[in-house]
DRENLOVO-361520 format. One line per 4 residues: number of its first residue (from 1); their letters; for each residue x, y, z of C-alpha. Coordinates in steps of 0.02 Angstrom, whole numbers, always signed. Example, Ala and Ser with C-alpha at 12.3 -4.5 7.8 and 13.67 -1.06 7.14 Angstrom:
<kedos>
1 = AS = +615,-225,+390 | +684,-53,+357 .
</kedos>
This chain:
<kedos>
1 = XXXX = -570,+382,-1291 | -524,+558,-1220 | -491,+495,-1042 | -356,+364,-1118 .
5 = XXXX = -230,+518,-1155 | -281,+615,-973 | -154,+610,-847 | -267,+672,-699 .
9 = XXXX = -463,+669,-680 | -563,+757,-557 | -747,+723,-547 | -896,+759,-429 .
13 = XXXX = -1041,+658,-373 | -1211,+723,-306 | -1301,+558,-259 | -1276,+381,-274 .
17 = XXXX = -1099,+410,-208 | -1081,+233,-116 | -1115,+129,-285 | -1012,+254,-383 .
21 = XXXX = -860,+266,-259 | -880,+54,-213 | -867,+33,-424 | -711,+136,-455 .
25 = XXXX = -615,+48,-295 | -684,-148,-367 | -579,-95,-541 | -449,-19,-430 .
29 = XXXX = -441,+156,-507 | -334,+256,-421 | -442,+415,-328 | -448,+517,-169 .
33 = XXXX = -591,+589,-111 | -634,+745,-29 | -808,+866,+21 | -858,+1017,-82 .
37 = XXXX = -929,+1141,+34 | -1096,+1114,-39 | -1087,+935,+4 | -1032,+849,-155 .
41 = XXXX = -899,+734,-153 | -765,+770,-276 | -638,+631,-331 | -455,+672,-378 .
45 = XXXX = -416,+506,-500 | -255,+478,-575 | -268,+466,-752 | -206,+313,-871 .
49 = XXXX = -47,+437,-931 | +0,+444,-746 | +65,+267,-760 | +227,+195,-830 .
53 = XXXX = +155,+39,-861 | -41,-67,-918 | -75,+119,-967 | -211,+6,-1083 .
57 = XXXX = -294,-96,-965 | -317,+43,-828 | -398,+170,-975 | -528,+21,-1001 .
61 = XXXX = -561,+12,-807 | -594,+198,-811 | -698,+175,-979 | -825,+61,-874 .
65 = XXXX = -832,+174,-738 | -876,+326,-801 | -1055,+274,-871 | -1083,+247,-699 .
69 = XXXX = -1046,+430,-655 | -1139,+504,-802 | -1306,+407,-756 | -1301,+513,-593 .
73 = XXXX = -1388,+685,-558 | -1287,+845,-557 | -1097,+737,-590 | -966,+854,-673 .
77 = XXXX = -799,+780,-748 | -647,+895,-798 | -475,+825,-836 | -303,+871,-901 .
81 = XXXX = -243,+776,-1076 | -108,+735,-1183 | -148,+745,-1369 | -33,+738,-1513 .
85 = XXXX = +108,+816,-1382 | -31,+937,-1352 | -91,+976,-1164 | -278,+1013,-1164 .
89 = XXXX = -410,+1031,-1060 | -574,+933,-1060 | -719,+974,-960 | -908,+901,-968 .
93 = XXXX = -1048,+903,-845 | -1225,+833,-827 | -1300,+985,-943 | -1205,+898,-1094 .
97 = XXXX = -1326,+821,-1214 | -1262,+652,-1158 | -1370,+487,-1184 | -1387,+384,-1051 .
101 = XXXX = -1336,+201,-1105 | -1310,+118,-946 | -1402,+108,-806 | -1325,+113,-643 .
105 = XXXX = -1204,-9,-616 | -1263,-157,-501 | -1167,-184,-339 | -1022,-304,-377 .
109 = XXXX = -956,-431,-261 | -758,-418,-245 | -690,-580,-311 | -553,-543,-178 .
113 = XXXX = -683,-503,-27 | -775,-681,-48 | -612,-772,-94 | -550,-686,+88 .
117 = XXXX = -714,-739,+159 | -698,-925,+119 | -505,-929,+180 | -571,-842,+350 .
121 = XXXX = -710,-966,+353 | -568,-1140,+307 | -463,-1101,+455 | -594,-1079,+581 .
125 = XXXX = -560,-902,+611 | -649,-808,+727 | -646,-663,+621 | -760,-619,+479 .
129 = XXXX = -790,-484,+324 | -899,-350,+361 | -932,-254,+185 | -1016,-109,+219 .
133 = XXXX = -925,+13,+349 | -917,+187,+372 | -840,+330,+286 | -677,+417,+372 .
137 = XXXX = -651,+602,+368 | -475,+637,+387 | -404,+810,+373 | -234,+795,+274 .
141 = XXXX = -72,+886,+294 | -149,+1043,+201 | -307,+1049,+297 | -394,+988,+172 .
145 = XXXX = -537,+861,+240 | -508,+704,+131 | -656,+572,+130 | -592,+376,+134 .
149 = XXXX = -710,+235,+98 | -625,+76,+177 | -656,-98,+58 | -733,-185,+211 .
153 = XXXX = -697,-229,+390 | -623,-380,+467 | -733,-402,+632 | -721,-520,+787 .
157 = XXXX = -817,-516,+947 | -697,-395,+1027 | -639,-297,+871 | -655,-226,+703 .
161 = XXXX = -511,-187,+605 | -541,-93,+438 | -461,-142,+255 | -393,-16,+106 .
165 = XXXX = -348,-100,-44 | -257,-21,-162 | -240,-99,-343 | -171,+20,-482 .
169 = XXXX = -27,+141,-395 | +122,+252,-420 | +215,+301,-321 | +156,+475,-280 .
173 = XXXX = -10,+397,-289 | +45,+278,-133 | +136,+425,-39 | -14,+515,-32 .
177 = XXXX = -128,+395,-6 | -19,+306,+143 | +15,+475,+218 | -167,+504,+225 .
181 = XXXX = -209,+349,+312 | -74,+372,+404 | -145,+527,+504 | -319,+409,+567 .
185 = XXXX = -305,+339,+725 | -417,+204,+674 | -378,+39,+682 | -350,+1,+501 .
189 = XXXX = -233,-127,+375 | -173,-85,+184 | -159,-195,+75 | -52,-140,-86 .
193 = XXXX = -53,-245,-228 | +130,-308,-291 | +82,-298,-471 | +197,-134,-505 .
197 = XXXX = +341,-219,-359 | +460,-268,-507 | +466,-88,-571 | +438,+26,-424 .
201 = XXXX = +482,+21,-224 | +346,+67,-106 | +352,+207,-16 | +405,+177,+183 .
205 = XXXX = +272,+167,+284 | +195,+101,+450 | +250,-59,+391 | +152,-140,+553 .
209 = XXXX = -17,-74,+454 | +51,-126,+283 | +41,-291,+180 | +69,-322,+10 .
213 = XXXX = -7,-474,-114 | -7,-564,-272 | -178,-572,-334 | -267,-621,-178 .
217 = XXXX = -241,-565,+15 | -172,-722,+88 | -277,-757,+240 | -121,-769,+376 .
221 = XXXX = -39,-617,+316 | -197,-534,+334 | -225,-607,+531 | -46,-561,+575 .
225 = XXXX = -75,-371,+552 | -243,-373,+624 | -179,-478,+773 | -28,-330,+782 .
229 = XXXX = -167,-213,+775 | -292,-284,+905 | -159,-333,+1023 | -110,-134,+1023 .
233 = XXXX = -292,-69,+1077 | -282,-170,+1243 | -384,-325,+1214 | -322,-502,+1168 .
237 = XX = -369,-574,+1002 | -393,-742,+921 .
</kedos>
């Protein structure tokens, strides 16, 4: 109920990060990642005040993911908050006589991965999703060494072309986060859901990299930009 009036999180994760990173990017929370010199990851998430708008609906997403922090060893959470016009801070760790009511969350399938997987699969493509891919270390404009876990991988014979999808944004959110990817030379395509389109404008950007959608990734939008993308690192692609 406190993380509904936060406007910024930051957390830190000791072990199980891949289920407890994959878990906050399925509800589409919106987080950037970076190493702690002794090899924690710490996660910079916007809280549900940051928004202008389903303020409500994001502080639930956050509400299921954070059971799946606490069940972790060594997790910390601090975060800024807005109470009565009040700004406080809040700040728990895993000393905190917490219960543990949930286990670790189970991996989820993305509804939007295996609806992608089916349309790839309909038109005979020779491309397929590839879930599990690697973590990026990019160093951003500060010199700061950001972490980015990529949803999954589009893969052919020839070429694999990784996909960041981002779900919940603002627009200083998006700046950051498309300046980041911006500085990887990796071959890689964002897709930015249009559900905030009729109230903000995205920031400029690569748009050869870029696609937006309504709900699901349509298949040929998706193709194009990996096409653009293959074609560019020398081979032909189908």
């Amino acid at each position: 109920a406190l993380l509904h009036r936060a406007t910024d999180i930051r957390a830190t994760a000791r072990v199980h990060l891949r289920r407890v990173v994959s878990y906050a990017k399925l509800l589409g929370l919106m987080l950037l990642f970076e190493q702690s010199n002794d090899g924690a990851t710490i996660m910079s998430l916007s809280g549900p005040l940051a928004l202008f708008h389903e303020t409500v609906k994001y502080g639930h997403a956050l509400a299921r993911w954070v059971p799946t922090l606490v069940t972790t060893a060594g997790w910390s959470l601090s975060a800024n908050l807005l109470l009565a016009g009040e700004k406080l801070r809040f700040e728990l760790d895993a000393g905190a006589p917490l219960p543990r009511t949930h286990a670790m969350s189970k991996p989820h399938d993305s509804k939007l991965e295996a609806r992608l997987e089916r349309d790839l699969h309909a038109c005979a493509s020779r491309w397929h999703v590839e879930r599990e891919t690697s973590v990026l270390q990019i160093f951003d404009a500060d010199g700061v060494r950001r972490l980015v876990f990529p949803d999954f991988a589009v893969v052919s014979n020839q070429h694999r072309v990784l996909v960041e999808v981002v779900g919940y944004w603002t627009p200083d959110y998006l700046a950051r986060k498309l300046a980041l990817l911006e500085r990887t030379s990796e071959p890689l395509v964002i897709c930015i859901d249009e559900k905030h389109m009729a109230h903000l404008e995205v920031p400029h950007f690569e748009s050869s990299r870029v696609i937006t959608f309504k709900k699901w990734i349509e298949v040929t939008e998706l193709l194009k930009a990996v096409d653009r993308i293959a074609a560019g690192r020398g081979a032909a692609c189908a």
